[in-house]
N, C-alpha and C positions, 0 to 999 in steps of 0.2 A: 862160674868162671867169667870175671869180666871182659868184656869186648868194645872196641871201637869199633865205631860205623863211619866209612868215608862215604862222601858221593860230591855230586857237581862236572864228575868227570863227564868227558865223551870228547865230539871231535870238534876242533877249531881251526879257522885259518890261520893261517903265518901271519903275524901283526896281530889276532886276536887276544881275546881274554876269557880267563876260565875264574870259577872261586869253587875252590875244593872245602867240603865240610867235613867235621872229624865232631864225633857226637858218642857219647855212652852215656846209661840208665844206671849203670852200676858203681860210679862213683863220682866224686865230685870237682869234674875235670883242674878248676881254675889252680886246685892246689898242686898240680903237677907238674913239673917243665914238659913239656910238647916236642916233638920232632917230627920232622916231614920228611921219608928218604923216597927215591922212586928207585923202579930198574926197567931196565928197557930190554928186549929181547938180546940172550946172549951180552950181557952184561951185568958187571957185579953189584950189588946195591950199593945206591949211592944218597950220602946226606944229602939235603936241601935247604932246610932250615928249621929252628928250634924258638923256644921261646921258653925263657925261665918261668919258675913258679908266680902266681897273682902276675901283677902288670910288671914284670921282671925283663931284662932284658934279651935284645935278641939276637940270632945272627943269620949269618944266608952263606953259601957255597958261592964264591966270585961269581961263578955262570950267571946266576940267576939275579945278582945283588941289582937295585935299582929295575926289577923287573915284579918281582914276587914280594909282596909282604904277607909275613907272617901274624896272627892277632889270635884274640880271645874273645869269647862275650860270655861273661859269669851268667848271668840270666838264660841262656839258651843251653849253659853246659859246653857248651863248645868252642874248636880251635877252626880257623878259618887259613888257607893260604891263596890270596888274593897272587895270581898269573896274567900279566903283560903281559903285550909282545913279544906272543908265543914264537918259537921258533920251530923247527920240525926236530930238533937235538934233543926238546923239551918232552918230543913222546915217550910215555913209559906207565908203567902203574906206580901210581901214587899211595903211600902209605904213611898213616901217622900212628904214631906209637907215645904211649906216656911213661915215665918214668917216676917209679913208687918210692925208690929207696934215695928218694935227694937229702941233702941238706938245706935248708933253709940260707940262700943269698948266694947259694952255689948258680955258676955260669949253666947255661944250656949244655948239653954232652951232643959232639959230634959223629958219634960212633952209637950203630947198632946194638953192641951190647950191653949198653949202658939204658937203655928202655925196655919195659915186662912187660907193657900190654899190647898190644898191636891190632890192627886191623884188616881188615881182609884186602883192602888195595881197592881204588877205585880210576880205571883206565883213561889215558889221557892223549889222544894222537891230533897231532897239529900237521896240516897237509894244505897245499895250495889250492 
């Protein structure tokens, strides 16, 4: 069974900066479109940002646009979501998921069900 491995997480001041990594051994990340959803205690899961298959394009949730970039690096296997000026809104477990059954030049998907692998969530709380 493949899996995602997130980490980077933990805790930041308001105004800080986090880069959450998203890494597996079991396939060959770059050909995937990527998502990043989080959830925060008593709340529903929520998108954040994706990134189409190879250096395809990308998107972000207003909240977060101009604060978070989303990226790749084919060499390392992995998706990266680089976090601005954190804010405390921003706490939540963070999760990336790949997406097996794309099309080739198809957009990023913004919804959960449209991604197979997931990973276990790696925690993010932003406090003063």
């Amino acid at each position: 069974q493949v899996q995602l491995v997130e980490s980077g997480g933990g805790l930041a001041h308001i105004g800080g900066s986090l880069e959450l990594s998203c890494t597996t051994s079991g396939v060959v990340l770059d050909y995937y479109p990527i998502g990043w959803f989080r959830q925060a205690p008593g709340k529903e899961r929520e998108w954040v940002s994706c990134i189409s298959s190879g250096d395809g394009d990308t998107n972000y949730v207003d909240s977060v646009k101009g604060r978070f970039t989303i990226s790749r690096d084919k060499a390392k296997n992995s998706a990266f979501l680089k976090m601005t000026s954190l804010k405390p809104e921003d706490t939540a477990t963070y999760y990336c998921a790949a997406r097996k059954r794309y099309t080739v030049g198809e957009s990023c998907r913004r919804t959960g069900d449209a991604y197979e692998i997931w990973g276990q969530g790696t925690q993010v709380t932003v406090a003063s």
